[in-house]
N, C-alpha and C positions, 0 to 999 in steps of 0.2 A: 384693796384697802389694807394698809398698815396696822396690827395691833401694836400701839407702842409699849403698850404698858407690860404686854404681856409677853414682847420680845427683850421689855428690859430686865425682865424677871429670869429671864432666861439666860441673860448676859451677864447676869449679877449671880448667878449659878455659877457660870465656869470661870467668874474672873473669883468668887471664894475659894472655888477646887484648885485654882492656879497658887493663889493667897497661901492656904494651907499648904499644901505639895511646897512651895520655894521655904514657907518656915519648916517643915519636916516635920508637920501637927498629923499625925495619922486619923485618931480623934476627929479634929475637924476636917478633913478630907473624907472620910466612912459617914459622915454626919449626915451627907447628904443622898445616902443610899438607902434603902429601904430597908427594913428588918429582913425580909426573905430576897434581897436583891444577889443575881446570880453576873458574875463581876468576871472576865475572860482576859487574861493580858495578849499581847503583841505576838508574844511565844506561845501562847495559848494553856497557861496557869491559867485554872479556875476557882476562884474562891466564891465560896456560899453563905450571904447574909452579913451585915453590916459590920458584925463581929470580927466574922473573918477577913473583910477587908482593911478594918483596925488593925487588926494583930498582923496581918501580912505586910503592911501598907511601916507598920511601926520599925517592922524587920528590914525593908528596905530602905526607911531612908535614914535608919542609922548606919548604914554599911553603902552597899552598891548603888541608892540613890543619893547619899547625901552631898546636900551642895547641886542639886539638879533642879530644875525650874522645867514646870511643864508649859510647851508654847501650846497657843490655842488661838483658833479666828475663829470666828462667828460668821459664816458667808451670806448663809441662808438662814430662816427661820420659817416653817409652815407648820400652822396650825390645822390639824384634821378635825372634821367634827358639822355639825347641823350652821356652827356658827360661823363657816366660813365664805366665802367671799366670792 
């Protein structure tokens, strides 16, 4: 069984982080992290809590990201929990 509602919740998550990331809003890109959220890049930069991802996030796409667009697919979604399927 399909949750639609709650996989379009979750599609409407990373098509904002996509949204913000192509305008180079760090703000709204950190929005969606949690205060104590522990945040790892590619190269393996760690930044710690919503803050740090603002201000790390602000530094990048004025310089080395700007003008970059994050791609993303949605392939799978699974819900863990009592309520699933």
């Amino acid at each position: 069984m399909i949750d639609t509602d709650r996989t379009a919740a979750v599609a409407a998550v990373l098509d904002s982080l996509a949204e913000a990331w192509a305008r180079g809003d760090a703000d709204a890109y950190a929005a969606h992290f949690t205060e104590d959220a522990t945040y790892i890049t590619f190269v393996g930069t760690r930044y710690q809590g919503r803050q740090d991802i603002a201000d790390s996030h602000r530094a990048l796409f004025a310089k080395f990201l700007k003008g970059t667009r994050l791609a993303h697919e949605m392939v799978d979604v699974r819900f863990l929990g009592a309520e699933r399927s």
